[in-house]
N, C-alpha and C positions, 0 to 999 in steps of 0.2 A: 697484564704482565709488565714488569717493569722495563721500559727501554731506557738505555744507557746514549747521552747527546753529549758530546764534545760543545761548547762553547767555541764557534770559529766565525765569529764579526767582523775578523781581522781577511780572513779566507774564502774561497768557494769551495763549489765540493770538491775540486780540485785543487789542491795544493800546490803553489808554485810561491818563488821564493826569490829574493835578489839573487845579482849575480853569485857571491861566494857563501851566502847563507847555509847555512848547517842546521838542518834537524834533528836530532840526537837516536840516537833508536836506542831501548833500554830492555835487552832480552833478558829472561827473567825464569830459568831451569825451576818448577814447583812441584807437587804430587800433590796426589789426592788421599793420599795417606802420610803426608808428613804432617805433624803437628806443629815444627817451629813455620812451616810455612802457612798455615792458617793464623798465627799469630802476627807475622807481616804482612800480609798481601792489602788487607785493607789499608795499610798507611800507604804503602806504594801507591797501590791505585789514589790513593786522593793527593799526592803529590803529581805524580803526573797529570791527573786531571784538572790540579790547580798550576800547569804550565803546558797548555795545548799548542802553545807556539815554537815549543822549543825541547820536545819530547815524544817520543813513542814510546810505547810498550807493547812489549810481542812475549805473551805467556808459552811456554811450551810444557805439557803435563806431561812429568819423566816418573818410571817407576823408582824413585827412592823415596824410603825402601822398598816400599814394593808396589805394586797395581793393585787397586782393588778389581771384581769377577764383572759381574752385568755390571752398564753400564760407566762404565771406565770410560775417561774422556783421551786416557794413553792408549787404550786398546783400538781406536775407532783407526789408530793412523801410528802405531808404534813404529813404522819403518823408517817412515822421515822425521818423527820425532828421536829414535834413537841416534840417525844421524846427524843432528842439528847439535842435542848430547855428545855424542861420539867426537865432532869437530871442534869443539871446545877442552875436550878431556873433563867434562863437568864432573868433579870428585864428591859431591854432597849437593842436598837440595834444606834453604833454599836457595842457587847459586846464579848468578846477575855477568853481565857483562857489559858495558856500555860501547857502544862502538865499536865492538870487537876485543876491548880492551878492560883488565881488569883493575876497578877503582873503586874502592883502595885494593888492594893489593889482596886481600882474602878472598872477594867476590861473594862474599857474603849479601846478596837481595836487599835485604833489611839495612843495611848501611848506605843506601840512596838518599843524598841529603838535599836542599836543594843550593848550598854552593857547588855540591858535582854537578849539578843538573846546567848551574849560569855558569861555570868554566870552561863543560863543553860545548856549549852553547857558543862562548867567544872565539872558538875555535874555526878561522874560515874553511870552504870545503872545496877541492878544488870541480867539485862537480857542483851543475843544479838539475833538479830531479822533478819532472811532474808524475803523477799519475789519476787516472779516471775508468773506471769499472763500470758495466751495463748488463741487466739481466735481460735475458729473453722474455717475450711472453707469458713462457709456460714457467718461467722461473724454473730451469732445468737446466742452464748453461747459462754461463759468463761471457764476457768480451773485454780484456782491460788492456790498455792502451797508455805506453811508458814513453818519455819523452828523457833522455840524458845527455844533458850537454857541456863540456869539461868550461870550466870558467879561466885554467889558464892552463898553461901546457903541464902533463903529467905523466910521468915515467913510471906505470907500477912496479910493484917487489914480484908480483907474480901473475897469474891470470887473473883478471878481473871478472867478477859473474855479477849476475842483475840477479837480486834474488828475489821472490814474490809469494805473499804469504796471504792466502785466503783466512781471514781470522771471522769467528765470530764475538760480539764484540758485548754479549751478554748470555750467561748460560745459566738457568734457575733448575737447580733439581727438588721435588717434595721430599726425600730422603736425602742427607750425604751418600753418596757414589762409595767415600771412602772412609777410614776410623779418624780423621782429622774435623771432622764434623761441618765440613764446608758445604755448602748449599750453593751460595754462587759465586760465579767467575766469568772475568772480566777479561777479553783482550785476549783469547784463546784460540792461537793457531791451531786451525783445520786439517789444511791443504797445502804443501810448497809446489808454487807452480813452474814449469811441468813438476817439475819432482825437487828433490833436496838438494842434487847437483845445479840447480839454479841454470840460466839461459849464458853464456858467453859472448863477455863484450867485445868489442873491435880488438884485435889481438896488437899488441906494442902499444907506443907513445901515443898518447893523443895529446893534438895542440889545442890551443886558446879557441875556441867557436865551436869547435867540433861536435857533431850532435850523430845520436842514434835511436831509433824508433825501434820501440819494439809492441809488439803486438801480441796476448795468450788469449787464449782461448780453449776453454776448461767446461766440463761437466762438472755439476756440483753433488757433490757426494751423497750418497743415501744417507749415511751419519749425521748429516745438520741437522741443529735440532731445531732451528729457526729462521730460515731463509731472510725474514726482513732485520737481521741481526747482520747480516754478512758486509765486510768491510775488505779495504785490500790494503798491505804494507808491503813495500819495496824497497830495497837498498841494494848501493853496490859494495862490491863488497872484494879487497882486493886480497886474495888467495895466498899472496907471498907473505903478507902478514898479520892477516885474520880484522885488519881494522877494516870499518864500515863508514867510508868516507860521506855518504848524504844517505839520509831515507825521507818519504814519503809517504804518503795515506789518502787514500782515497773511502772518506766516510760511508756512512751506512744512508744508502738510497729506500727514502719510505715510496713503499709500493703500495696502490689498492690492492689489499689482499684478501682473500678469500681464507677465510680460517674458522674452522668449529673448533670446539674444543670440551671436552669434558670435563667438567667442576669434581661432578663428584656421584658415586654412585648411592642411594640411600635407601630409606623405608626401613631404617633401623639395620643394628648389627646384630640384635636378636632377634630369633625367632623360638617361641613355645606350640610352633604347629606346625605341622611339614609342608604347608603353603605359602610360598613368598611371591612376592611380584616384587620386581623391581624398580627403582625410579631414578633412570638417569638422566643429569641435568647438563643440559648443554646449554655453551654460552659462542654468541656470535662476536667471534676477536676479531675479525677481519672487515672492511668495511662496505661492503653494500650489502643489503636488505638479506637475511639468511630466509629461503623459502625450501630448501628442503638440502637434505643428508642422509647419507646411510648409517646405521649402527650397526655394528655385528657384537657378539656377547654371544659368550659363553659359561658355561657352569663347570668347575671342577676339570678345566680342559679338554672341556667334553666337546662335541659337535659343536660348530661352529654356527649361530641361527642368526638371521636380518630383520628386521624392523627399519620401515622406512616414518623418515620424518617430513612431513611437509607442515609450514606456518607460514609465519612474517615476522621474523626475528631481525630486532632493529640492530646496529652495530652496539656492541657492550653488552646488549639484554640476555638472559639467561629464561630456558625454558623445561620446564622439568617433565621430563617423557616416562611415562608408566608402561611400560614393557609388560609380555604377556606372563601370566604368573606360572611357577612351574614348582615340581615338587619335591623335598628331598623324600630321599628313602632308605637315609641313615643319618643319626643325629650327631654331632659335633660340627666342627669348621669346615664351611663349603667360600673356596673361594669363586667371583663372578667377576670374569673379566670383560670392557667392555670396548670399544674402539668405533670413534665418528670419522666421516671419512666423504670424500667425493661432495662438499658442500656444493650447491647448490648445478651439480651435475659436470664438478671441475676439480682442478688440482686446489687440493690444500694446500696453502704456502709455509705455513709452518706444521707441525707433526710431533713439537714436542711433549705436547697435553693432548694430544688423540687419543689417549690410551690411557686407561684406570682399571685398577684390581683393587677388590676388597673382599675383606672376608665376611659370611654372614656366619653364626654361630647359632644352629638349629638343636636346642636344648631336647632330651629324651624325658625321661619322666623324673619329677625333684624327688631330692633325697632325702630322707627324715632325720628328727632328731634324733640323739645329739649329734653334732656334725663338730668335726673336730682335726686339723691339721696340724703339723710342728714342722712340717720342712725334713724331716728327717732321712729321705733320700734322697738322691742325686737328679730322679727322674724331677722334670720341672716344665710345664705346669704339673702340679701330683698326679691330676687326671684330665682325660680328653674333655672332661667339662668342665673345664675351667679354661679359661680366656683372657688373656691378655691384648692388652690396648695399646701400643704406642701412639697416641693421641694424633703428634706431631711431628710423625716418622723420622725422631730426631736421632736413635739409634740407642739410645739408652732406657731399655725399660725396666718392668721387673723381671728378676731373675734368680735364680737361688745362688747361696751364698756359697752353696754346699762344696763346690769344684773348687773356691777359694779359701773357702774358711769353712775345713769340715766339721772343727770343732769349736764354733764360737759359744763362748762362756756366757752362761749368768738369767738364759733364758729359762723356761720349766721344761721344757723338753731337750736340749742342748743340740747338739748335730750343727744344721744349717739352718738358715733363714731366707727368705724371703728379702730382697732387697734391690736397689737401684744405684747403681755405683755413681750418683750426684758429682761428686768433686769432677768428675768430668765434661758434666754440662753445665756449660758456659752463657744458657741462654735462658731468660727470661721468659716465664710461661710456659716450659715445658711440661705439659700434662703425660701423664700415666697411670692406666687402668691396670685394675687386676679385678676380674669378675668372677665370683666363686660361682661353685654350679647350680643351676636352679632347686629351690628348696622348699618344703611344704614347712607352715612354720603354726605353730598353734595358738595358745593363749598364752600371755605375758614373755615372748622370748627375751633371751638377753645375749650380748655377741661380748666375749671378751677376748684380748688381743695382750701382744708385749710390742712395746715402739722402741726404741732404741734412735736416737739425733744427735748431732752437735754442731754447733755454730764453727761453721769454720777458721782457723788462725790467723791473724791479721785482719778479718773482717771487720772493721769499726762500728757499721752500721747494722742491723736485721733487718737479712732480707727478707723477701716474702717467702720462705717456703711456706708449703702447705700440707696438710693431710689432713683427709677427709675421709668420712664412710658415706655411702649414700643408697640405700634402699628404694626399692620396687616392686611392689604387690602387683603390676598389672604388663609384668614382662617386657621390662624397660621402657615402654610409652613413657610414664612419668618416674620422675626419683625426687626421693624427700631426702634433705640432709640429714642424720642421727645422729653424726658426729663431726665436730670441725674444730684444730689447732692451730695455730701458726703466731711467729714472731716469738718472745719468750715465751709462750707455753708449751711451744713446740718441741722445744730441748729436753734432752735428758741427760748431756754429760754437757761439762767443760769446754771451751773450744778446744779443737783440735785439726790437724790435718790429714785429709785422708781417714774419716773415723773409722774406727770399728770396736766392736762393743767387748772388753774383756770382764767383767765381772759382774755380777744380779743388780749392782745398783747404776752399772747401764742403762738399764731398760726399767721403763714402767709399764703398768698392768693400765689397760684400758677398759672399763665397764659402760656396754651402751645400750641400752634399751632401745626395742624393735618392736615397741608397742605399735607403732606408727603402719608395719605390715604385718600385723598379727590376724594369724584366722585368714591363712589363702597359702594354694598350691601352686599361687607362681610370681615367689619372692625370689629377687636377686640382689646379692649384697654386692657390692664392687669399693673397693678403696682405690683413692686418687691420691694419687702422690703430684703437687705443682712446684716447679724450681721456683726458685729466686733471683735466676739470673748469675751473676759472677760471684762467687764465694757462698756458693750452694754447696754442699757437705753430702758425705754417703745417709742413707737413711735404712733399717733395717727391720722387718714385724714380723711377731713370728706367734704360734701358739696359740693361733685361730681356735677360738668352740664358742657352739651357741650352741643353747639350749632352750625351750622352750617350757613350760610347767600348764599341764592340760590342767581344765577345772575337775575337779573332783569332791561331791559333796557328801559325804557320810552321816548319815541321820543312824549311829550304833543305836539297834533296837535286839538287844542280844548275838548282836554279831549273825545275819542269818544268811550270808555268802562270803566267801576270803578266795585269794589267789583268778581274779578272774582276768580273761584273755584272750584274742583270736589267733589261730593259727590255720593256714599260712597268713600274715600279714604284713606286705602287701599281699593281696588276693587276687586271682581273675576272674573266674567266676563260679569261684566256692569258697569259704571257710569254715572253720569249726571255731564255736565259742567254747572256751573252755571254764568252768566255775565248781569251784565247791561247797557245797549245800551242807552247811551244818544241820541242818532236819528238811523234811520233805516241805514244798513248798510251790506257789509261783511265782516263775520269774517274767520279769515283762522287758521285751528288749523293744528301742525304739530308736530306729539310724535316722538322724536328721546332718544335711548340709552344713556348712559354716556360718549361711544364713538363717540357720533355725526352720528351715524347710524338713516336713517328716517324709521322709522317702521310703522306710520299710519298718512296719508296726507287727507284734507278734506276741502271744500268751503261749510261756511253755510250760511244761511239771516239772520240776525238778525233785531228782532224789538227793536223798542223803550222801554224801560222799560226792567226787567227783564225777561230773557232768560233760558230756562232748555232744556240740546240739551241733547238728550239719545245717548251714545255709548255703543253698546253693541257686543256681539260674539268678544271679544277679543282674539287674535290667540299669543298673546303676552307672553313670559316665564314672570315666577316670576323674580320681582327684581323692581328697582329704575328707574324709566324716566323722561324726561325733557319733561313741554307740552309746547311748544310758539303759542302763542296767537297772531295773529296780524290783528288791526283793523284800516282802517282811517290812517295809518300812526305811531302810537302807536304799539307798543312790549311789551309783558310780557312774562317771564317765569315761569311756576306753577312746584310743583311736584307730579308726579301719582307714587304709589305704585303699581301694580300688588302680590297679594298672594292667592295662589289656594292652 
């Protein structure tokens, strides 16, 4: 994980400062659903972090506009957050205050330059401020220890409060938390210690020397998501007029810590059989020898089961544990969630990666040709067997177009499409699956498609998007590419901003051959959609069909059978061939495998007219066969499904 280090050569872990020295505090009102505030926050932070001598930063995550649900980093502590808000009057996010004071005059975040940073920088203070924090043991409690002493005599406008701000000082989510697409955060108050009314300094004047000790002492929240991330900021702060005459920082203390963590849960996201085991991989973040862990995991929120892990997992190494296998007993999306815990018979010091869900997608039996979708209603994915990927849980996958654009033009089926609203991801290497549902596929298939792209306006350069199709005959172990675009051949209209496709010569027709998984009952096609990073554009496919064309060879020797067929097909364990006999005759029927394996050989009579020959007690597994027919010197080849 990535830790975040201040540069302090100048400093100890304790910050202390001449006598009338000023250190700046730079509070900073953001959300995790504001958009203009993901488009400042990283210049702040690297201004402040390219001036550690003369600057703090104390994030507070406010709902404007609004909060996002799990996981919210406003939800975890919205009461001292709303009042930190609330004592400012903060009217929009993202909203800034330096010292208690508004500069420039907007309070706009984003307008932190670094001559505000060196002006109040030269401002003397009439306080100097230390502070130093200490965790327990068990890393379960704090201890921080304030030191403020007035540097000349000082008359406040109102009460004066020590205020104290348990921050962590790096937060990494695998998803954005919220629609602004942030991931991580920097400098994010926790905790105000005791609470958001802050501690009460010596009441009246204080003269020149005058000092006061303060002492907190705090539980650390269940909400942290990283104990060795925890830092402490303090300032005073005088009431009558909201400015904040010194602050101080007590850095992040690296602890020997004991930490598991879950990578990832795997052994595929498919499954074509109702037996899965799973393989979760644990990595040791913490630093001494990892010898043993609990995992608990569960299926579908179901009971709660243990597996215990014992090795010698060295610090950083990762170990990939196979869990005992278990079964579904309905097919579609099962999710498995799983959580490490109690390393090595102790507290975990951090908790924010203990815990991973994934979904596994246990496919039912494939569907035959011709297969054919257009987006044409609202429901999306069309059906419970089909599966979507967001790769990179970046929050934009695919999705139908249909709730947006019910009637986008120019496609062959019109309605909705299929699509990933692009212009909103900003990041480079966004991958996105879309996996159609497993399918039985025969000889020579072919997959045709409509694409719709455009380069987005302004963009000078091509960037990488991509689309891809990519096939699987052996139920996603391996995939072969069939199809791949990108850069100008990618496009299909003009630049524009924000595309979307109004007229046929939008979109092109895409023709791809799936010789590559022809002849097997457990093909899956899936298209990937990959951004470009910043001036990636909407993208739109629609009017999925594949078809496949069985071999069929006809030696007309007077025509001596027409219309022949099985019914029911798929089967269980009967069917009727159906044929009509232009004169009496025999027919010879012979089911062989994909492989050319003969499975069921048979001499029948046929009469004139039509024929209904019963087969039944089939000993046959599920899947795809080939029946040839041969009458008279004529050949046909049918196809039988078996599904039990």
């Amino acid at each position: 994980m990535k830790k975040l280090l201040f540069n302090l050569s100048l400093f100890s872990a304790t910050w202390a400062f001449a006598q009338t020295q000023r250190i700046s505090l730079y509070e900073e009102f953001t959300g995790e659903n504001c958009g203009p505030c993901a488009m400042v926050n990283p210049s702040i932070t690297t201004l402040v972090l390219n001036n550690p001598s003369k600057i703090i930063l104390l994030r507070y995550m406010v709902p404007i506009p609004s909060a996002p649900g799990a996981g919210s980093l406003y939800k975890d502590n919205p009461v001292e957050i709303d009042a930190r808000k609330n004592y400012y009057g903060v009217p929009f996010a993202p909203y800034a205050r330096i010292n208690g004071i508004l500069v420039p005059a907007t309070g706009h975040a984003g307008d932190l330059s670094q001559r505000i940073i060196d002006s109040a920088y030269a401002v003397p203070s009439p306080f100097s401020l230390t502070v130093s924090h200490q965790l327990n043991a068990n890393a379960d409690s704090l201890s921080i220890n304030i030191k403020a002493t007035a540097a000349e005599a000082y008359a406040p406008n109102g009460v004066l409060k020590l205020q104290c701000a348990l921050t962590e000082e790096f937060i990494h989510f695998d998803k954005a938390p919220g629609s602004n697409g942030e991931r991580d955060f920097e400098f994010i108050m926790r905790k105000m210690l005791p609470d958001a009314n802050g501690t009460a300094m010596t009441p009246g004047s204080w003269t020149n020397g005058q000092t006061q000790n303060i002492t907190l002492k705090a539980k650390i929240p269940a909400y942290i998501k990283d104990k060795t991330q925890l830092a402490v900021v303090v300032f005073i702060q005088d009431n009558g007029n909201k400015k904040v005459l010194n602050a101080a920082y007590s850095e992040v203390a690296p602890l020997p810590t004991l930490d598991a963590v879950i990578k990832d849960i795997s052994n595929g996201i498919i499954g074509c059989t109702s037996s899965f085991a799973p393989v979760v991989s644990i990595k040791n973040s913490g630093t001494p020898v990892l010898t043993s862990a609990v995992i608990d995991y569960s299926i579908d929120n179901g009971s709660m089961q243990t597996y215990h892990f014992s090795g010698n997992l060295a610090s950083g190494a990762v170990a990939h544990v196979s869990l005992p296998s278990f079964t579904f007993t309905n097919p579609g999306a099962h999710t498995i969630t799983a959580t490490v815990k109690s390393p090595n018979g102790q507290v975990d010091m951090n908790t924010l990666f203990d815990t991973k869900t994934t979904t596994i997608f246990n496919y039912a039996n494939p569907v035959l040709m011709p297969f054919k979708e257009g987006f044409t209603s609202s429901t999306f994915p069309p059906t419970p067997s089909w599966l979507i990927n967001d790769m990179n849980k970046y929050g934009y996958p695919w999705e139908n177009s249909y709730s947006s654009y019910p009637t986008l033009a120019g496609s062959a089926t019109g309605g909705g499409a299929a699509w990933i609203h692009a212009a909103w991801v900003q990041m480079k290497g966004v991958v996105n699956e879309m996996i159609l549902p497993l399918m039985s596929l025969g000889n020579n298939p072919v997959l045709t498609f409509h694409f719709a792209a455009a380069e987005m306006t302004g963009n000078s350069s091509i960037p990488n998007e991509k689309i891809e199709v990519l096939a699987s005959s052996d139920c996603g172990v391996t995939w072969k590419t069939v199809h791949s675009k990108m850069g100008a051949a990618y496009y299909t209209h003009a630049a524009a901003s924000d595309f979307v496709p109004k007229v046929a010569s939008d979109w092109r027709k895409e023709t791809v051959s799936l010789a590559p998984v022809q002849n097997s009952n457990e093909v899956i096609i899936k298209f990937v959609a990959t951004s470009g990073g910043f001036g990636t554009n909407n993208i739109f496919l629609d009017d999925i069909n594949i078809i496949d064309t069985p071999v069929e060879i006809t030696e007309k020797n007077n025509a001596t059978f027409k219309n022949a067929y099985f019914m029911p097909n798929p089967a269980t364990d009967y069917s009727y061939l159906h044929v009509f006999m232009m004169s009496a005759g025999e027919i010879k029927l012979t089911i062989q495998s994909l492989l050319g394996q003969t499975l069921y050989s048979a001499k029948i009579k046929g009469e004139p007219g039509e024929n209904h020959i019963a087969l039944d007690g089939f000993a046959m597994p599920e899947g795809l066969y080939h029946a040839v027919l041969s009458a008279g010197g004529e050949n046909k080849v049918l196809r039988l499904i078996i599904s039990k």
